[in-house]
N, C-alpha and C positions, 0 to 999 in steps of 0.2 A: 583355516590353516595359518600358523605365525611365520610371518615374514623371517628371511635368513638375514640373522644377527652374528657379528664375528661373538667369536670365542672366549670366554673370561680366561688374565693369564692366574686365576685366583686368589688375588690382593683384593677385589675390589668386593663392595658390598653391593651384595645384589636385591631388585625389588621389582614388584609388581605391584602398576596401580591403575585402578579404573576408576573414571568417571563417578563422582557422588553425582545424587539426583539436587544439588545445591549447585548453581553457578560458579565459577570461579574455584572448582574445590575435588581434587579426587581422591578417594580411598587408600591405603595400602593394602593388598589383599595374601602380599608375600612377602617374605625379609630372607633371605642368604647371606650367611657370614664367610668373611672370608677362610680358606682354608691354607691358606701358608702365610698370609700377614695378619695383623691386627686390627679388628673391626673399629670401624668407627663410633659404635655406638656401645653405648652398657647393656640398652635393655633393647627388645622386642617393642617395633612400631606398629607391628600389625594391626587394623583397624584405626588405626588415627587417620588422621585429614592432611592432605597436601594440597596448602593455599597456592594459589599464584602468584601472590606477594614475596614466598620463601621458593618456589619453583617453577618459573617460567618457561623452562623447558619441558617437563611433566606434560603441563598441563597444554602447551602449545602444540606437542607432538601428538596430544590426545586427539583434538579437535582437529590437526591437519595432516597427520596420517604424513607428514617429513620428521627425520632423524634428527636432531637437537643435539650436537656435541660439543662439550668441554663449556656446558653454561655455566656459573658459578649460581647456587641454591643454598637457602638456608636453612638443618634441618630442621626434624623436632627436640631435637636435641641444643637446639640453638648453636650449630658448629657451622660454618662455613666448607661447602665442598665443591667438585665440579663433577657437572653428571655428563652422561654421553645415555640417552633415550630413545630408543628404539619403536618402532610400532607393532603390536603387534596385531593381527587381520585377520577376520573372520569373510573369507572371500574381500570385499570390497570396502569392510565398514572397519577400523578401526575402534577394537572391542579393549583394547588393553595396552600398558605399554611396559618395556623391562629399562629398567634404570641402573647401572653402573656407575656408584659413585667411589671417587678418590679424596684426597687430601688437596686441599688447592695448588699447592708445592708442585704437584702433577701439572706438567702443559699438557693438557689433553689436546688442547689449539694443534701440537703438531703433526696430529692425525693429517690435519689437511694438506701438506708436505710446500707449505709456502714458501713462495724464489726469493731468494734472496736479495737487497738490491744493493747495487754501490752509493757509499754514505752519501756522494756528489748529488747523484742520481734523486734520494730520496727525498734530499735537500731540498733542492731544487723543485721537486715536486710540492713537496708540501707546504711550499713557502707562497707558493702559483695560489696554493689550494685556502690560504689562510686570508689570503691577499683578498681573492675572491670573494671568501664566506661573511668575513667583516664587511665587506661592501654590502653587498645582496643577499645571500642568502640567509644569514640573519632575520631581515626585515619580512622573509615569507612568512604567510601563516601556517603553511602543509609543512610536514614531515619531509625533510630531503634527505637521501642517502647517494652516496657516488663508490662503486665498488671495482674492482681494478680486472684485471682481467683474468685473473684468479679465483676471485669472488670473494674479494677481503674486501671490507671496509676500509673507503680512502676516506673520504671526505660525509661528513653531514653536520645538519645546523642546530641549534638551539631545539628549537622544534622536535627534531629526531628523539632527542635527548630525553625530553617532559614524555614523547608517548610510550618510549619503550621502559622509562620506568613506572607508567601507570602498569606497562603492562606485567609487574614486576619484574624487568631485570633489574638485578642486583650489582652488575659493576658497568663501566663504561662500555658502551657498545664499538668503540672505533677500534679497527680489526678484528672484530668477530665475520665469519663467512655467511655467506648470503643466506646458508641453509640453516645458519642457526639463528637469522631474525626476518625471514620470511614468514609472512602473514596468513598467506594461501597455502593450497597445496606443491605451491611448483619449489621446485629447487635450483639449484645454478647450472646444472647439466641441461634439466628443460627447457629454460630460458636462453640457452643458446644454441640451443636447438632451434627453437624460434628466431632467433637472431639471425641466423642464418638461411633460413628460408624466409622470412622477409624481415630482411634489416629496416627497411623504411616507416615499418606499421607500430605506433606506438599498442603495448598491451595493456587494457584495462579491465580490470576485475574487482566486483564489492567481497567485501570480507567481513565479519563479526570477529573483534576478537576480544576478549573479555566483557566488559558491558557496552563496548563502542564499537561503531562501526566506522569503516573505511573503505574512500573509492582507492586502487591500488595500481600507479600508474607506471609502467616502465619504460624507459627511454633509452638508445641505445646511443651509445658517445662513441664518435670515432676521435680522442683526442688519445694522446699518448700514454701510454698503461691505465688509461681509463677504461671503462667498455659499456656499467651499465647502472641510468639512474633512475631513484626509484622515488617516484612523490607521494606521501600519504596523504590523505584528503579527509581530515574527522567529518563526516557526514549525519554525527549523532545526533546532533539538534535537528537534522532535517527528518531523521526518521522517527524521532521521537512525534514531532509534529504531525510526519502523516500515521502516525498510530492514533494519536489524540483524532486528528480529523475524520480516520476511519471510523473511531471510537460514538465521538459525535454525529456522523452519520448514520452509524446503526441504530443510536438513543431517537434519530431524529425519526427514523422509517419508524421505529415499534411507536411513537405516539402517535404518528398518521395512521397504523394502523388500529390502536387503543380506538380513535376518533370517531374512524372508521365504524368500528361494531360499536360505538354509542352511539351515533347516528341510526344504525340499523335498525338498536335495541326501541329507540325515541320513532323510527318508524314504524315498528312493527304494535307500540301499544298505540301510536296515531290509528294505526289500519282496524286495531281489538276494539277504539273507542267508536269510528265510525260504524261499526258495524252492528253494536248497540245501539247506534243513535237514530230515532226515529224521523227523523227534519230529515228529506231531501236536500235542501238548502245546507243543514251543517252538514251531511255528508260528504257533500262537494266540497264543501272547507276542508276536510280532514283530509280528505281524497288528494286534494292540490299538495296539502303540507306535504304527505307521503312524497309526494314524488319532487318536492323542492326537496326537501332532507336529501333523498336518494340521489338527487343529482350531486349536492356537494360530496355526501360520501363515496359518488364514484370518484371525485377529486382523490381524495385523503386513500383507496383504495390502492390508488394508481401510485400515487406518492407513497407509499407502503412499500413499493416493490421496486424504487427508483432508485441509483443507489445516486445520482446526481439530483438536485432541489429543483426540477427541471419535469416538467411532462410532455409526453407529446399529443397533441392535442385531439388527431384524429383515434388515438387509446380513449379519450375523453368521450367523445363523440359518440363512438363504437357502446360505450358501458351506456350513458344517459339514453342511447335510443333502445337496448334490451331491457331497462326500467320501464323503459316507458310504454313498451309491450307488455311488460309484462303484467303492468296497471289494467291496461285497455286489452285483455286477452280475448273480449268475443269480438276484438273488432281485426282477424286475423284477416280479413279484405286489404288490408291498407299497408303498403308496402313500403319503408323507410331507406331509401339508396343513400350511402356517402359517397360523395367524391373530392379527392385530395389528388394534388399532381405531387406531395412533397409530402414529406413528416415536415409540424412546426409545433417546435420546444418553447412553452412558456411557464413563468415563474405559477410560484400555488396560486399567491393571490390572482391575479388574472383570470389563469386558467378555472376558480372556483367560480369568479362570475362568471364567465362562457359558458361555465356547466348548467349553472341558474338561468340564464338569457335563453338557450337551447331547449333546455327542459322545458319553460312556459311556451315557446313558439310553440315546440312540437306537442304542447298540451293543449294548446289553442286548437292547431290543427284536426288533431282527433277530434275535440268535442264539437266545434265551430266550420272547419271547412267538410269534415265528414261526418257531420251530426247522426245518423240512424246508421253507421259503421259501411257505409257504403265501398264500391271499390278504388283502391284512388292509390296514389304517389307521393311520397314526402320525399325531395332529393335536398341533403345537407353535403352542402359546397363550402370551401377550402382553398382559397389561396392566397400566396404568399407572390409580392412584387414590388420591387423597390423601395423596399423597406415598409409595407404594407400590408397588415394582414385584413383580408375580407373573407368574412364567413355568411353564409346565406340557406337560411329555410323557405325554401321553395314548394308550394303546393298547387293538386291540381284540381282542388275541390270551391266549393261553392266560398265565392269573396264577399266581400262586406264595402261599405264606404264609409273610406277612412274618416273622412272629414267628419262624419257621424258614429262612431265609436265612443261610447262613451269614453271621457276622459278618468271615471274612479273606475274604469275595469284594473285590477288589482295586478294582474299577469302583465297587460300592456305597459300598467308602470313600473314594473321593476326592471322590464328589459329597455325603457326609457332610462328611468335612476342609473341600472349599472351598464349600459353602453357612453352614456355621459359622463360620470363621475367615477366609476372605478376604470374602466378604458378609455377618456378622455380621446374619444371616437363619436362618426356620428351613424346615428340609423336612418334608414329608406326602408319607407314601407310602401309596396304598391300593390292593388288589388282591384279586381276585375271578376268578371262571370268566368272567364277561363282559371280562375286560381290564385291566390296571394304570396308574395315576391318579399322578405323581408331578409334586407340585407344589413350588416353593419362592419365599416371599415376604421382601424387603429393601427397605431405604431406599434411594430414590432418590440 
């Protein structure tokens, strides 16, 4: 239903414009001439474009659903006029707006029934206010406006000036009313409305309005015919930024996940070629690669679905020990426990070696501490303390001695190589007839 708009006294020309699916740009979808003065125009606008460059009120009453009066616009006609802009509301959404324009000769301004002051009075204020603005307010970066208790424009800086002609108005904003260069949706009534129930609480609202955005700050003045000011804050560099960042971050998830199913795809013809392959001996080769691949792909999997560059480690842990069941499925005796008192978030790189170090321990275990699939315990331990992280593959199957370990077993050295050189940490290996104990602690 359209909002209640006063009455045309029939001089003005009348229009309706909605929203083009273009930025910056609405339609005319209706033209009314006048019927006891003379129109402003020769021809019929219907279907052209109202920029916001030539209609700042138009378009601003579009998007914030407040009334726009006596702004000065430019038309297609290239005449100069003043509109007074209505909304019009389909329930809650401003669907359209009707536009009443005049000859600029028109003050429309005295709609707002402004007090008068005495010349002394004005003087004197605006001498305070000049005083001021060349000192300080100048030198700000934001947008200042200071409006009286009326909701005229008394006072704003350089600043003000540059943003409300991006936002095309077309003449000088000092004494325009609150409601015709408000950003939001609020108007001068709302606002002291607020002011009133609690004067103390500065109000802050973001806003879009044209291609820029703004944080929208008001402050309430108890100084003499002053009442309420208002800072603009261009925050468009920041949000452009975190668009890019967000932007970046989704590019960065689809290659972890691209990564991800090449790794799979590089697993799954490892697993076609073993199974061809006659050698015991290369079986187990191929067998190991599968599940080293596996293990970095649970990395890059987990990173897939992160929106921060960040893992959490016992997610890591959780994926590499369902690989690694799922390798060794007739040895479903052998029970794999995690225990963590804490989630801990580490970078890819790290966390891809953890994933490799873990994968061989717990590949070792199955083949080595529970060699004929016997019944047994794998517990991977997790914690985090004073800036420490110690992670530990515990088992409770038949040990070995260390001291006698071959040194070219292939699995032992890489969880050597990356607890050394990629976690610049050391490892503990201990092992006995009760079970083998390998632990490795690093810097967070």
């Amino acid at each position: 239903m359209a909002e209640s708009i006063e009455m045309s006294d029939g001089q003005e020309d009348i229009f309706i414009d909605v929203l083009s699916s273009v930025e910056d740009e609405a339609v005319v979808v209706y033209q009314y001439r006048p019927v006891t003065g003379k129109s402003l125009y020769k021809r019929s606008v219907v279907g052209e474009k109202a920029l916001r460059e030539n209609e700042p009120g138009a378009l601003r009453t579009l998007e914030t659903g407040v009334m726009s009066q006596g702004l000065i616009a430019n038309t297609q006609e290239n005449q100069l006029v003043r509109q007074t802009v209505h909304p019009i509301r389909n329930q809650e959404k401003v669907i359209a707006v009707v536009i009443y324009e005049k000859d600029v000769s028109d003050n429309i301004q005295a709609h707002f029934n402004m007090t008068q002051f005495e010349d002394s009075q004005m003087s004197s204020m605006l001498t305070a206010m000049l005083r001021f603005q060349d000192s300080i307010i100048n030198q700000l970066e934001d947008a200042v406006l200071v409006f009286d208790k009326h909701g005229f424009l008394k006072q704003k800086n350089k600043q003000a000036d540059m943003c409300y002609r991006r936002l095309g108005y077309l003449e000088d904003i000092q004494g325009l009313h609150y409601n015709n260069l408000s950003l939001d949706q609020t108007t001068f009534s709302d606002v002291m409305r607020q002011y009133y129930a609690s004067s103390s609480c500065p109000l802050m609202t973001s806003v879009k309005a044209a291609d820029r955005f703004y944080q929208v700050k008001r402050l309430f003045i108890n100084e003499e015919d002053l009442c309420i000011g208002i800072i603009l804050h261009d925050v468009t560099e920041i949000k452009e930024k975190e668009a890019q960042i967000i932007s970046k971050s989704v590019a960065i998830r689809e290659i972890h996940h691209r990564v991800k199913n090449n790794l799979q795809t590089v697993a799954s013809l490892l697993r076609i070629q073993s199974r061809q392959c006659e050698s015991p001996e290369a079986k187990k080769c191929l067998n190991d690669s599968v599940s080293r691949v596996l293990a970095i792909a649970a990395t890059h999997e987990l990173l897939s679905m992160e929106i921060e560059a960040q893992v959490d480690l016992v997610d890591v842990i959780q994926l590499i020990s369902s690989n690694i069941q799922r390798c060794f499925v007739d040895c479903n005796a052998i029970d794999i426990q995690i225990s963590a008192a804490q989630s801990v978030f580490l970078d890819s790189d790290r966390t891809v070696a953890i994933a490799l170090i873990i994968s061989e321990l717990l590949h070792n275990s199955y083949e080595h501490a529970f060699g004929d699939c016997k019944k047994g315990t794998i517990t991977v331990t997790v914690q985090l303390e004073s800036g420490l992280i110690t992670v530990g593959v515990i088992d409770d199957g038949a040990g070995f001695t260390v001291e006698e370990k071959p040194s070219k077993s292939l699995g032992l050295s890489i969880v050597r190589s990356y607890v050394k050189d990629k976690l610049k940490g050391k490892l503990s290996i201990v092992s006995g007839s009760d079970g083998t104990a390998v632990t490795f602690t690093f810097k967070k």
